[in-house]
Residue frames as qw, qx, qy, qz and C-alpha x, y, z in Angstrom:
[[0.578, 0.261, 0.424, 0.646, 96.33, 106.56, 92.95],
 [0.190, 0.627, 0.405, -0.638, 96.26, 109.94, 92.00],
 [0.476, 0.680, 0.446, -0.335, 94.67, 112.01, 89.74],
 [0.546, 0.401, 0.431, 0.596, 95.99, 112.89, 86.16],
 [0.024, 0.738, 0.134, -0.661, 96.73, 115.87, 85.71],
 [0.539, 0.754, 0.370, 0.063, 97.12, 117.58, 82.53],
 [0.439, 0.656, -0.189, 0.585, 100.38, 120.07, 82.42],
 [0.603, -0.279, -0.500, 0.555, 102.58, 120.83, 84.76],
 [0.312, -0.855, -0.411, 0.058, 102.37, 123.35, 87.19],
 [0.232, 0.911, -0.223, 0.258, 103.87, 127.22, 86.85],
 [0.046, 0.699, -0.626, 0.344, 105.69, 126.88, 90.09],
 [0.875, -0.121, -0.459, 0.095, 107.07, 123.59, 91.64],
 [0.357, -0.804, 0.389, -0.274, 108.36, 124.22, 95.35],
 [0.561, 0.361, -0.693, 0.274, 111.69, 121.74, 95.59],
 [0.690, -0.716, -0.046, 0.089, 111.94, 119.94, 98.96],
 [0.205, 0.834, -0.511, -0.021, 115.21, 121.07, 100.09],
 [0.668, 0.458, -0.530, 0.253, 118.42, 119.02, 99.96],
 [0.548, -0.794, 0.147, -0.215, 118.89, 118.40, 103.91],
 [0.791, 0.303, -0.428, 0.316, 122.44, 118.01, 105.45],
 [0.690, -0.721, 0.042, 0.057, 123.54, 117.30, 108.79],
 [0.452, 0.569, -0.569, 0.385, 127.21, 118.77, 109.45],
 [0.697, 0.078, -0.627, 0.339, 129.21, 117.11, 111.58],
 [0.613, -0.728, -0.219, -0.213, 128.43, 117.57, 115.82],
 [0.466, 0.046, -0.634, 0.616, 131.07, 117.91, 118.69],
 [0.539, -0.788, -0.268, -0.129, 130.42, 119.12, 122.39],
 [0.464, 0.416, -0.473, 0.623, 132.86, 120.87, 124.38],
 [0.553, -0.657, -0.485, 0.167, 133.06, 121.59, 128.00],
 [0.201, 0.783, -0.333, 0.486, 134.54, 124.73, 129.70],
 [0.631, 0.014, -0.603, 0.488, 136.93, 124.06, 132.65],
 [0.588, -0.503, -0.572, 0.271, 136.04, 124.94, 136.42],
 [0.412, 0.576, -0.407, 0.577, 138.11, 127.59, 138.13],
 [0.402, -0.592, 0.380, -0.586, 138.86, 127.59, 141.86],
 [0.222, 0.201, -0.910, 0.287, 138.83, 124.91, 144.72],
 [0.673, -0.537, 0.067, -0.505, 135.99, 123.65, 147.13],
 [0.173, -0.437, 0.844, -0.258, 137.30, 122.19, 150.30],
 [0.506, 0.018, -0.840, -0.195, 136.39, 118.11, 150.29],
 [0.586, -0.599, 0.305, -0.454, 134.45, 117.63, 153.93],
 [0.289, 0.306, -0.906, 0.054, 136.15, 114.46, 155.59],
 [0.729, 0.017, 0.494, -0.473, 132.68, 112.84, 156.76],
 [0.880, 0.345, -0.162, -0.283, 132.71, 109.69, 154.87],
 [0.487, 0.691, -0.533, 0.035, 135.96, 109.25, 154.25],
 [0.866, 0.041, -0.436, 0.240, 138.30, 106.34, 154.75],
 [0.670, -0.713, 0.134, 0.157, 140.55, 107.15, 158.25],
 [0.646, -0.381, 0.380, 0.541, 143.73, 108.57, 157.56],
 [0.537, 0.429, 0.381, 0.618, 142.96, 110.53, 154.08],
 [0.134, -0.057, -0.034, 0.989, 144.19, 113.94, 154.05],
 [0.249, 0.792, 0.431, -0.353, 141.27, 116.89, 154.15],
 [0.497, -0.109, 0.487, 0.710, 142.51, 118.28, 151.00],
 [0.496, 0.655, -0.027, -0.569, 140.87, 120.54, 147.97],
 [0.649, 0.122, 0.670, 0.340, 139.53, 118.94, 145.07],
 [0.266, 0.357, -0.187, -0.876, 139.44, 121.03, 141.77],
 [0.801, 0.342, 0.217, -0.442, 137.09, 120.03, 139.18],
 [0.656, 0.550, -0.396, -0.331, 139.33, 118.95, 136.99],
 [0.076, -0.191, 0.955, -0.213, 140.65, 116.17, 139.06],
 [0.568, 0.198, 0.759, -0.250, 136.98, 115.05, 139.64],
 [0.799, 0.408, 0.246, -0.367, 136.44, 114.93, 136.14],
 [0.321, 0.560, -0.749, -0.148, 139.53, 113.57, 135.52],
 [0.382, -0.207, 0.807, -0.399, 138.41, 110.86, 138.20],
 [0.603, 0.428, 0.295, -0.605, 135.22, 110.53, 136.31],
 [0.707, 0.537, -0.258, -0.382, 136.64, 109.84, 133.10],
 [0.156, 0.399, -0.904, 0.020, 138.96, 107.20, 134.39],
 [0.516, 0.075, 0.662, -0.538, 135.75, 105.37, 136.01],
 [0.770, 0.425, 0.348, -0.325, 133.93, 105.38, 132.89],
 [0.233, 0.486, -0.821, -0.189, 136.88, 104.29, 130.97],
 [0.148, -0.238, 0.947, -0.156, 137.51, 101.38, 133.40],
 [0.596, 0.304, 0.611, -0.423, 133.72, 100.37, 133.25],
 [0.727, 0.531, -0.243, -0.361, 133.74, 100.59, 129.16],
 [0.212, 0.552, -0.806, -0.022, 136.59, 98.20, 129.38],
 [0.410, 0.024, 0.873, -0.263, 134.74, 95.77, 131.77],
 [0.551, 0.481, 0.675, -0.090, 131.90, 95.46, 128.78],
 [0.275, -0.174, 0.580, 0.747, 133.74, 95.71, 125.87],
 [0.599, 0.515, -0.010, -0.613, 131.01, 96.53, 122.83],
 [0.834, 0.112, 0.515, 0.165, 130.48, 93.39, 120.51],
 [0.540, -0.030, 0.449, 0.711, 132.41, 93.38, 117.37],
 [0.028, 0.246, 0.632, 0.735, 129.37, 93.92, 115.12],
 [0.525, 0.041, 0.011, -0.850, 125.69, 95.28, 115.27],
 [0.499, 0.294, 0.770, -0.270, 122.92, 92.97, 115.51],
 [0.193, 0.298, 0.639, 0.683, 121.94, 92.29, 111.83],
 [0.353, -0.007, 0.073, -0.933, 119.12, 95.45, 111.04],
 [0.344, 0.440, 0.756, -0.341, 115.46, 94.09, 111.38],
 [0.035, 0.384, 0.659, 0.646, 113.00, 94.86, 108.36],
 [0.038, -0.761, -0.642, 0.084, 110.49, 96.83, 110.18],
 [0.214, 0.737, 0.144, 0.625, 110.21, 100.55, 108.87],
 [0.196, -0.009, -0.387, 0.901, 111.05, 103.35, 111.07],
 [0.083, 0.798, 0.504, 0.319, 108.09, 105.26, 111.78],
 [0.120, -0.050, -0.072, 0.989, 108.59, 109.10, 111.90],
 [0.058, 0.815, 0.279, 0.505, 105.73, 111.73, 112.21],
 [0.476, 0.077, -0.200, 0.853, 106.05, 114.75, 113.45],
 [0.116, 0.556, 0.447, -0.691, 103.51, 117.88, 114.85],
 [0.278, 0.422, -0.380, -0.775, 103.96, 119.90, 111.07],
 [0.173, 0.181, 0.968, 0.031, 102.43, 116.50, 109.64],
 [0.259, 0.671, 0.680, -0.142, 98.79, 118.05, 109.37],
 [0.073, 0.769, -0.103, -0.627, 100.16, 121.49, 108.09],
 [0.107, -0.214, 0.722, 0.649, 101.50, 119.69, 104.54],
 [0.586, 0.350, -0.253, -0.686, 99.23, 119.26, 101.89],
 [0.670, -0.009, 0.700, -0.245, 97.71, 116.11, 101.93],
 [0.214, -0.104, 0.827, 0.509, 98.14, 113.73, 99.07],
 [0.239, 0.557, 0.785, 0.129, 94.30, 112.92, 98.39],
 [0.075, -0.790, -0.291, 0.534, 93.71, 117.14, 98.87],
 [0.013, -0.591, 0.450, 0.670, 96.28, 118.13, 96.66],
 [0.229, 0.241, 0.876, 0.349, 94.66, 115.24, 93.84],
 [0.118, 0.636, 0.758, -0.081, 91.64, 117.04, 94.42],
 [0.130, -0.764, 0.087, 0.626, 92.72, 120.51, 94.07],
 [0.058, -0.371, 0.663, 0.648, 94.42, 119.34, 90.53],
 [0.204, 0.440, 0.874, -0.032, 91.47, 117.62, 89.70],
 [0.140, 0.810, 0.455, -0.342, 89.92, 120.93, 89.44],
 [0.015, 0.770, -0.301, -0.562, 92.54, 122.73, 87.47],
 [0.240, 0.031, 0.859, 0.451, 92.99, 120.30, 85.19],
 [0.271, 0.789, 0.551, -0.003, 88.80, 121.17, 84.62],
 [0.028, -0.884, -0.163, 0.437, 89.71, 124.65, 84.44],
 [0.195, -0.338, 0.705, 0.592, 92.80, 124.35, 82.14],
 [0.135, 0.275, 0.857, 0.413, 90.45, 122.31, 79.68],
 [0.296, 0.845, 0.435, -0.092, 87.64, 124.84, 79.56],
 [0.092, -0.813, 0.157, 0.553, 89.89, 127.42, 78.79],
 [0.233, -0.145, 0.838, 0.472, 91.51, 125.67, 75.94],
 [0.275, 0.541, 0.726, 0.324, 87.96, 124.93, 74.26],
 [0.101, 0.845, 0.358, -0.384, 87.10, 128.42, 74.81],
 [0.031, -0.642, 0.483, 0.595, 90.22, 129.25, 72.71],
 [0.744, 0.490, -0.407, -0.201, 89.02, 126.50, 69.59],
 [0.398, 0.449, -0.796, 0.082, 91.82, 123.96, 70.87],
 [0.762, -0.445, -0.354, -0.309, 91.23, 120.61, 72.13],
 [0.205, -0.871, 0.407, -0.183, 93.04, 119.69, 75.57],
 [0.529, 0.524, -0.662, -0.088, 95.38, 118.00, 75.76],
 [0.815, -0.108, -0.569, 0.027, 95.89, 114.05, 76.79],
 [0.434, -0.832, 0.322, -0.123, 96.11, 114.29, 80.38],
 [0.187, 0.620, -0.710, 0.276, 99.73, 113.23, 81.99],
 [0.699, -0.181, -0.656, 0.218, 100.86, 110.01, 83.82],
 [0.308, -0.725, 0.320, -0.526, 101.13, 110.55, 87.84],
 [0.821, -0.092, -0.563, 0.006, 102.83, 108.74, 89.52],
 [0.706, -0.669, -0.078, 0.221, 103.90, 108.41, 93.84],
 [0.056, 0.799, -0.576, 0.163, 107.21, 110.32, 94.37],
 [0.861, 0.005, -0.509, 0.003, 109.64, 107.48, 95.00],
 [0.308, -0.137, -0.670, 0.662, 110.30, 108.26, 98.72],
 [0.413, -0.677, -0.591, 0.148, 108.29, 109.26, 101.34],
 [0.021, -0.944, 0.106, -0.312, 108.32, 112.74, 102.73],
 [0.459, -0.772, 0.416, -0.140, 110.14, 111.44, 106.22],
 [0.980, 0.157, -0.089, 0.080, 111.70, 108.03, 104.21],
 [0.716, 0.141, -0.214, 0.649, 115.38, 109.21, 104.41],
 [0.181, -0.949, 0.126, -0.227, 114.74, 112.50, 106.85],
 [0.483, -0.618, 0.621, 0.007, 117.94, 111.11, 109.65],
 [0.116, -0.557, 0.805, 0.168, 119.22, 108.63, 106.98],
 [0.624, 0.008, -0.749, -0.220, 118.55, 105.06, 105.21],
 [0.671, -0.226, 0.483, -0.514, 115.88, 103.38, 107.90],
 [0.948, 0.075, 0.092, -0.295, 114.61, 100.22, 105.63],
 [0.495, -0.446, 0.740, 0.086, 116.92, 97.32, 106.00],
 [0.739, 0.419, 0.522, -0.072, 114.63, 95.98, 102.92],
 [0.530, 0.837, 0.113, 0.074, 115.55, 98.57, 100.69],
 [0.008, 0.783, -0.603, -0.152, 119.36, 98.59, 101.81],
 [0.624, 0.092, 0.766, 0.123, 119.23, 94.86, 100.65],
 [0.679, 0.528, 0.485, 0.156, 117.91, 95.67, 97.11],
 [0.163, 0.922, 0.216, 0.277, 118.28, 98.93, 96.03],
 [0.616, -0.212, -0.360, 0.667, 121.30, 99.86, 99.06],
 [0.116, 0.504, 0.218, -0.828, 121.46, 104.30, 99.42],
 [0.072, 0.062, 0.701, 0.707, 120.24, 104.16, 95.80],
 [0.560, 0.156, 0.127, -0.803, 116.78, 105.58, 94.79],
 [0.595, 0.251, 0.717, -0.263, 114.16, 103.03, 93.86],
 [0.179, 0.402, 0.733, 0.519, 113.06, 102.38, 90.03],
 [0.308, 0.624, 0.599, -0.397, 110.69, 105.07, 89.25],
 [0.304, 0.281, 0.572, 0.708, 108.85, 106.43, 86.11],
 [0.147, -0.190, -0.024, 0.970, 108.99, 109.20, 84.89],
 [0.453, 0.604, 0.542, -0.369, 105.67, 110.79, 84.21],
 [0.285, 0.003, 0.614, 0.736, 105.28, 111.20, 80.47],
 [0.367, 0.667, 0.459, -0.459, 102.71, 113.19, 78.39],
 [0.639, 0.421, 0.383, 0.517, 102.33, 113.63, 74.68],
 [0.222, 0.088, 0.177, 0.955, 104.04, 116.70, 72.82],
 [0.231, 0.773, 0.164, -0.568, 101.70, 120.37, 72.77],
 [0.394, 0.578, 0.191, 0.689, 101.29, 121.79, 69.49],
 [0.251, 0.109, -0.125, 0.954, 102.59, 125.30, 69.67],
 [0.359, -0.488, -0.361, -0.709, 98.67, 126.75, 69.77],
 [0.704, -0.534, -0.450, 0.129, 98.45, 124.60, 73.28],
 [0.440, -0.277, -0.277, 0.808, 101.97, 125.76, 74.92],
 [0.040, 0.351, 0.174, 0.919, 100.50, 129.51, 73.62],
 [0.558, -0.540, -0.327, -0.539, 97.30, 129.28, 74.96],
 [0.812, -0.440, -0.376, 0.079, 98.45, 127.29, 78.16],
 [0.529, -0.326, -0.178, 0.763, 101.78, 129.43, 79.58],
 [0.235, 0.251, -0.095, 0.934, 102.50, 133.01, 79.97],
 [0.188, 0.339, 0.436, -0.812, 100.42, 135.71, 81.92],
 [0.648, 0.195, -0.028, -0.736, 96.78, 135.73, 81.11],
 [0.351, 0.256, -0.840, -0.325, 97.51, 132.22, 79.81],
 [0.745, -0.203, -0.482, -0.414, 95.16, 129.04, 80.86],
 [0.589, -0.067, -0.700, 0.398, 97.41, 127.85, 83.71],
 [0.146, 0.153, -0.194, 0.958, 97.89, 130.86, 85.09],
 [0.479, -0.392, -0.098, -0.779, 94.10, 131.98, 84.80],
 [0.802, -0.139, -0.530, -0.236, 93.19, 128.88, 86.47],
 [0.558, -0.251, -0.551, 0.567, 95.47, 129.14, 89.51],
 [0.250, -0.292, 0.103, -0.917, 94.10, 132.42, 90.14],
 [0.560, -0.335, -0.278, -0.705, 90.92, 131.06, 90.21],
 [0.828, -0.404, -0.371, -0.115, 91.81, 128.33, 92.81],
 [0.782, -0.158, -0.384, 0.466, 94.63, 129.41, 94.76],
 [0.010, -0.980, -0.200, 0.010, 94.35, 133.37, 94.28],
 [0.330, -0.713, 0.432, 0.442, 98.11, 133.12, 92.87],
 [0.444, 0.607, -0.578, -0.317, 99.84, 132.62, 89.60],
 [0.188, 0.388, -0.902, 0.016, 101.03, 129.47, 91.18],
 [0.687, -0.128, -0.700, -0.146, 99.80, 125.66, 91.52],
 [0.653, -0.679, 0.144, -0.304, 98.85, 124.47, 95.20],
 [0.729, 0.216, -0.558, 0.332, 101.65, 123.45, 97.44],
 [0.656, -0.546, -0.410, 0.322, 103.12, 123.15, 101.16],
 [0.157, 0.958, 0.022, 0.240, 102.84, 126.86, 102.02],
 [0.367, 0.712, -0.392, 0.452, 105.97, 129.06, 102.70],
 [0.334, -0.592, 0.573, -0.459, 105.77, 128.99, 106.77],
 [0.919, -0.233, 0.117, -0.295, 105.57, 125.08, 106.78],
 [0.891, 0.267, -0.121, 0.347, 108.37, 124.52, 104.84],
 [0.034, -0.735, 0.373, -0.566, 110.56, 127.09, 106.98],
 [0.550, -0.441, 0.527, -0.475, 109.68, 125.41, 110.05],
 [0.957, 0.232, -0.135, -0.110, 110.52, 122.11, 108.33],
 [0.663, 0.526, -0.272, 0.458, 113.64, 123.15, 107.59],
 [0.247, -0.699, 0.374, -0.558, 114.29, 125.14, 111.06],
 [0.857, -0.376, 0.119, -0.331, 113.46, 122.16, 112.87],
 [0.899, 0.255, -0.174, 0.312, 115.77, 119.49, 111.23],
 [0.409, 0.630, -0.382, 0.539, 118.55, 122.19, 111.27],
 [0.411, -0.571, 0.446, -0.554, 117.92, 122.67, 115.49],
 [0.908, -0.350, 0.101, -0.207, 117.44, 118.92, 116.41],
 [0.786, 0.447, -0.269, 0.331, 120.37, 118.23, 114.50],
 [0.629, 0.424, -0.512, 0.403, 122.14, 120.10, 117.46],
 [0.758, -0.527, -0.150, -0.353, 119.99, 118.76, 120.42],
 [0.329, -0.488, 0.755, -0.288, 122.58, 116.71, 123.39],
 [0.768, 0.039, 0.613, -0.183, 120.74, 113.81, 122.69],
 [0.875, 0.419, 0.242, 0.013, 121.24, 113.60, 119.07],
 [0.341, 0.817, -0.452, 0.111, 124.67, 114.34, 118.93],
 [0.549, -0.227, 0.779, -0.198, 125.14, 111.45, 121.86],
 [0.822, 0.131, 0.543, -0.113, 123.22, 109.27, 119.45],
 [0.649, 0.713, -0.255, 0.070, 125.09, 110.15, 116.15],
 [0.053, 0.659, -0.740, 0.126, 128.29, 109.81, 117.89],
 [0.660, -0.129, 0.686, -0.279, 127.12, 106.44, 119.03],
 [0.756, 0.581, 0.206, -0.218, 126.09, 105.46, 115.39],
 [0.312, 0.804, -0.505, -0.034, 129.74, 106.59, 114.27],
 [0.224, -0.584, 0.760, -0.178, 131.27, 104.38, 116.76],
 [0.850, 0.199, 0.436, -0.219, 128.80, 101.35, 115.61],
 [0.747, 0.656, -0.109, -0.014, 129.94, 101.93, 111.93],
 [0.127, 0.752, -0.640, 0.094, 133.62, 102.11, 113.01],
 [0.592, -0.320, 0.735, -0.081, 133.55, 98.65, 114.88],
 [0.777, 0.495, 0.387, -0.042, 132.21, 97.36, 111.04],
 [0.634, 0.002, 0.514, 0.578, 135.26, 99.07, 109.40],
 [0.076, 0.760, 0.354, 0.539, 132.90, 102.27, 108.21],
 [0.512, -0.211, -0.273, 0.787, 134.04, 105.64, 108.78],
 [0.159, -0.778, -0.504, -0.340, 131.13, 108.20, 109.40],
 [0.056, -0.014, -0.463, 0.885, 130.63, 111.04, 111.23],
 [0.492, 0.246, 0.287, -0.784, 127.15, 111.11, 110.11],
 [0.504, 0.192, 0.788, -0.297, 124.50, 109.47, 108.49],
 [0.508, 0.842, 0.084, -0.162, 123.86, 111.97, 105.92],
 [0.093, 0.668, -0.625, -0.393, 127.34, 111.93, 104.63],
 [0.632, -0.099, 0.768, -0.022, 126.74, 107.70, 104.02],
 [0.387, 0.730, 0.195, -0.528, 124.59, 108.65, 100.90],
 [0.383, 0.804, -0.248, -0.381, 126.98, 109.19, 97.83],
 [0.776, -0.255, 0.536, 0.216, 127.76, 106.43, 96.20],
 [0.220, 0.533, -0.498, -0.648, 129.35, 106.97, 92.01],
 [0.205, 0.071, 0.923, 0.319, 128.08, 103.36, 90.41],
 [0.402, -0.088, -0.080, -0.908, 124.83, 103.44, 88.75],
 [0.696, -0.457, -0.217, -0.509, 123.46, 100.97, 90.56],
 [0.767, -0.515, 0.377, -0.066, 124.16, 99.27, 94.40],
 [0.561, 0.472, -0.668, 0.130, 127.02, 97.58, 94.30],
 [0.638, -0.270, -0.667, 0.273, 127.93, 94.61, 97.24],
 [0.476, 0.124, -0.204, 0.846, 129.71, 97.12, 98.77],
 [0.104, -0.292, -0.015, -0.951, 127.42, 99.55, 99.14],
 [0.641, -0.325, -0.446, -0.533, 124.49, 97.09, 100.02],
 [0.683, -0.440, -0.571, 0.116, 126.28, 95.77, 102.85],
 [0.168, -0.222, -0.447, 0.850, 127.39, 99.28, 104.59],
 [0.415, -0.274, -0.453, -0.740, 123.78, 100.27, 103.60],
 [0.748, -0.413, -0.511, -0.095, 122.65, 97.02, 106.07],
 [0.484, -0.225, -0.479, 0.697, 125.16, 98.36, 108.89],
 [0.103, -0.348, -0.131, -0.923, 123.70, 101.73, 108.60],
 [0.574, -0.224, -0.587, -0.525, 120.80, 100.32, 109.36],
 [0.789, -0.178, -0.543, 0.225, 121.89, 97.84, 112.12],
 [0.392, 0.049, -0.297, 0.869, 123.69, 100.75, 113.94],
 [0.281, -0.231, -0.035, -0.931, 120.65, 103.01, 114.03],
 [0.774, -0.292, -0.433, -0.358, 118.68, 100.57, 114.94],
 [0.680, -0.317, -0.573, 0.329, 120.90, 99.72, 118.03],
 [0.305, 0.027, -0.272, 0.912, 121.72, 103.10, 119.07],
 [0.058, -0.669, -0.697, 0.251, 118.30, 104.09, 118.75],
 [0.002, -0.226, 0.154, 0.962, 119.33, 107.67, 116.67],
 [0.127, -0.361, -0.431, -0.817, 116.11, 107.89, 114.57],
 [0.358, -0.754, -0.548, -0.045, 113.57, 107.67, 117.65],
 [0.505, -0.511, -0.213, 0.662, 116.03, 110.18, 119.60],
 [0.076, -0.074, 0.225, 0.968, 116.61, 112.51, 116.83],
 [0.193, -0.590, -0.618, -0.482, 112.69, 112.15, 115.64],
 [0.499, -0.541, -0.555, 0.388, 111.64, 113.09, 119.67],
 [0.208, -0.277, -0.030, 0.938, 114.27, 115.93, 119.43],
 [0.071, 0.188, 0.601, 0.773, 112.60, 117.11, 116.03],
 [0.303, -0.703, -0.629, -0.136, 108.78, 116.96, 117.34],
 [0.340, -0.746, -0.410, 0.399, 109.62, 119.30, 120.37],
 [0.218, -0.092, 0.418, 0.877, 111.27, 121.72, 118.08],
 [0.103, -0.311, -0.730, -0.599, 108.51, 121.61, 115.78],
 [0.324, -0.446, -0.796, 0.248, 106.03, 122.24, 118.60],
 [0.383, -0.403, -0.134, 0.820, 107.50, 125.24, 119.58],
 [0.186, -0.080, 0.588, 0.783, 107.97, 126.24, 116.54],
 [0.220, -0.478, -0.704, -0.477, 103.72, 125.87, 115.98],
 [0.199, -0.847, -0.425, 0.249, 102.67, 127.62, 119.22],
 [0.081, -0.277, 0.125, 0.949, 105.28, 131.07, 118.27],
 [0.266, 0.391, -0.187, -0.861, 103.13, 131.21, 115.11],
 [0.264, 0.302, 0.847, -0.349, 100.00, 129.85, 116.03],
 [0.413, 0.643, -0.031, -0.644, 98.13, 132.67, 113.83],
 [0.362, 0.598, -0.498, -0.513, 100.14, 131.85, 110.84],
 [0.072, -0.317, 0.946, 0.018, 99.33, 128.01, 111.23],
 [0.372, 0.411, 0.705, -0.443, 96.04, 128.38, 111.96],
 [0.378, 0.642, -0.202, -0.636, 95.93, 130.46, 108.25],
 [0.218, 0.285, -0.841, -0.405, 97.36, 127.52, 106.34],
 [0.136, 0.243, 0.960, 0.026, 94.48, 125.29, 107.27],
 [0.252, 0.638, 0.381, -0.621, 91.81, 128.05, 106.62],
 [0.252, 0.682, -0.348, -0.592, 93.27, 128.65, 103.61],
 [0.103, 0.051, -0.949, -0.294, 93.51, 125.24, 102.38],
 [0.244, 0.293, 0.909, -0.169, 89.99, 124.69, 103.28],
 [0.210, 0.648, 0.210, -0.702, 89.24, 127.42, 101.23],
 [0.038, -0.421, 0.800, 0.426, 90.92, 126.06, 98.13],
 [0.197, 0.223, 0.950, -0.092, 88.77, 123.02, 98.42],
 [0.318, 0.682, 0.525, -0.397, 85.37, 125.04, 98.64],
 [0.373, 0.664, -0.073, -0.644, 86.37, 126.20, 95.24],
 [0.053, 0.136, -0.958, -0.247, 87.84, 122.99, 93.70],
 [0.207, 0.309, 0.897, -0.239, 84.39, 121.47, 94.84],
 [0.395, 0.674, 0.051, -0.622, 82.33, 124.71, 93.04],
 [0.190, 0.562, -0.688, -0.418, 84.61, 123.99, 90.10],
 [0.004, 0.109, -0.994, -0.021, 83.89, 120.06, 90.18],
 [0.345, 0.355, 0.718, -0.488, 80.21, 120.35, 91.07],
 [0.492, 0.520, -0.221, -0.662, 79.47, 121.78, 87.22],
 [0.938, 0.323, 0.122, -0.025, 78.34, 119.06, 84.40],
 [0.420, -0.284, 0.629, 0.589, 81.83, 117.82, 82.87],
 [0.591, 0.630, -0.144, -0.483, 81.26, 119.22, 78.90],
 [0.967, 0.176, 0.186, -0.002, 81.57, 116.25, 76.76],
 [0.611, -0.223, 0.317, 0.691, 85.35, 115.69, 74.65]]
C-alpha cells in the first residue's frame, strides 16, 4: 500500500499517450538476368534466363498454393486467462513504487514542518491509491482475457484520491516559489519539482516503443493479428486502434471483440515478438548512454540518503 501523502506534487510527468500507426513493407524489384545453369534440371528444359521477378512470382504462387492446402481455422482458439508478462531492460531505471513511497514519505515530513513553522496545522494527509493499470498492462494492446470479460477495452473501477479542502492560509503557505512544497523538493530532489521517472528514461521509453513498432518481426506479427481479427469479422490494422469504444461502460459487443483481441495475440504470438523487438531496442538504447543511466541510479540513491536523514529525526507530535 502506499504511503499518504499530503498535497499533490508541483510537477506531475504524464505517461505519454502511445500509438502504433499502421505498418506495410515494400520490396524493390531486381533488374537484369542471371543465366539458370541446367545441372539439375529435368531433360529437355530449355537453358533460359530467369529474372527475379519470375522467381518471385514463382514463389508467391508456391506459398499461395501451400496456404490453400491448410486453410486457417475459422476462429482463434478462445484467449487463455494467463497475463502476458512484459519486462523490459529500462525496468530498473523507473522509479520504483516502494522508493518513490519513501521519497514522499519524507516530503510529506517536510511539507508539515514547514506549515507549523508558519502557525498552521497540516493538513489531513490524502488517499493513495495503485494507478489502475500497470506500467506495461496495455503497452502492445489489451493482454488479460479476464479483464476483456468484465471490464472489455474499458478502464477498471478506480477511486479517485480525495483530500479535505485547504483553507486559503494552507494553499498560501503550501504553493508558489519559496512556498512549503517547493522548499521541500529542493531539499530532496535539488528541484522545484516532486520525484519522478527522470527525463532520459522516459525518452528511451518512448524511442523504443516508437522503433519496435517498425521491427520485420512485428509488423509480420501485427499483420498476422489483423488477419486473425478479420477471420472473426473485426477489422484492424492494429491493436492500438481496437481501444475506443463511446458507451460508458463494456457493452457485449465490445467484450466479445475485446476476447478475440486477446485470442488473436495470443495465437500469433505479437506481444512476446513485439516485447523481444522492444528489449533489444531498449538495450541499445542503455549502452549509447551508459553515463547518463548510470546518473539516474546515483541520483536516485542520493534522494534516498536524504529522505532517510529527513525520516531518521523524532516525528514532532500533532
Amino acid at each position: 500500500m502506499k504511503t499518504p501523502r499530503l498535497a499533490a506534487p508541483l510537477a506531475v510527468v504524464g505517461a505519454c499517450c502511445l500509438l502504433l500507426a499502421s505498418c506495410s513493407t515494400s520490396g524493390g524489384t531486381a533488374t537484369g538476368t542471371r543465366p539458370v545453369s541446367g545441372e539439375g534440371r529435368p531433360p529437355g528444359t530449355p537453358n533460359t534466363p530467369r529474372t527475379a521477378a519470375a522467381a518471385t512470382a514463382a514463389t508467391a504462387t508456391a506459398t499461395a498454393a501451400a496456404e490453400a492446402a491448410t486453410p486457417e481455422p475459422a476462429t482463434p482458439e478462445p484467449a487463455t486467462d494467463g497475463p502476458a508478462v512484459i519486462s523490459l531492460p529500462l525496468d530498473p531505471y523507473f522509479l520504483p513504487p516502494a522508493d518513490e513511497a519513501r521519497l514522499h514519505t519524507a516530503l510529506d515530513r517536510l511539507v508539515a514542518d514547514c506549515l507549523r513553522s508558519a502557525g498552521l496545522r497540516p493538513p489531513a494527509p490524502a488517499d493513495a491509491h495503485a494507478p489502475a493499470l500497470g506500467r506495461y498492462e496495455r503497452r502492445y494492446g489489451l493482454t488479460s482475457a479476464a479483464g476483456a470479460r468484465t471490464t472489455g477495452y474499458h478502464l477498471p473501477d478506480h477511486p479517485t484520491p480525495t483530500q479535505a479542502p485547504l483553507s486559503p492560509a494552507q494553499v498560501n503557505a503550501l504553493a508558489g516559489p519559496q512556498g512549503c512544497q517547493e522548499s521541500a523538493a529542493r531539499r530532496i530532489t535539488g528541484t522545484t519539482s516532486y520525484p519522478g521517472d527522470p527525463y532520459v528514461v522516459r525518452s528511451a521509453n518512448q524511442e523504443s516503443f516508437d522503433r519496435s513498432a517498425g521491427a520485420p518481426e512485428v509488423v509480420a506479427a501485427v499483420t498476422a493479428w489483423s488477419r486473425c481479427m478479420r477471420r472473426s469479422g473485426y477489422d484492424y490494422a492494429t491493436p492500438l486502434r481496437t481501444g475506443t469504444w463511446p458507451s460508458e461502460r463494456a457493452t457485449d459487443e465490445e467484450r466479445a471483440t475485446a476476447l478475440t483481441d486477446v485470442a488473436c495475440k495470443q495465437e500469433t504470438g505479437l506481444v512476446r515478438i513485439w516485447n523481444e523487438a522492444e528489449a533489444t531496442v531498449q538495450r541499445t538504447l542503455i549502452q549509447q548512454n551508459s553515463i547518463a543511466f548510470e546518473g539516474v541510479l546515483t541520483e536516485r540513491r542520493r534522494m534516498l540518503g536524504e529522505a532517510d536523514a529527513v525520516l531518521a529525526r523524532p516525528e514532532p507530535g500533532p
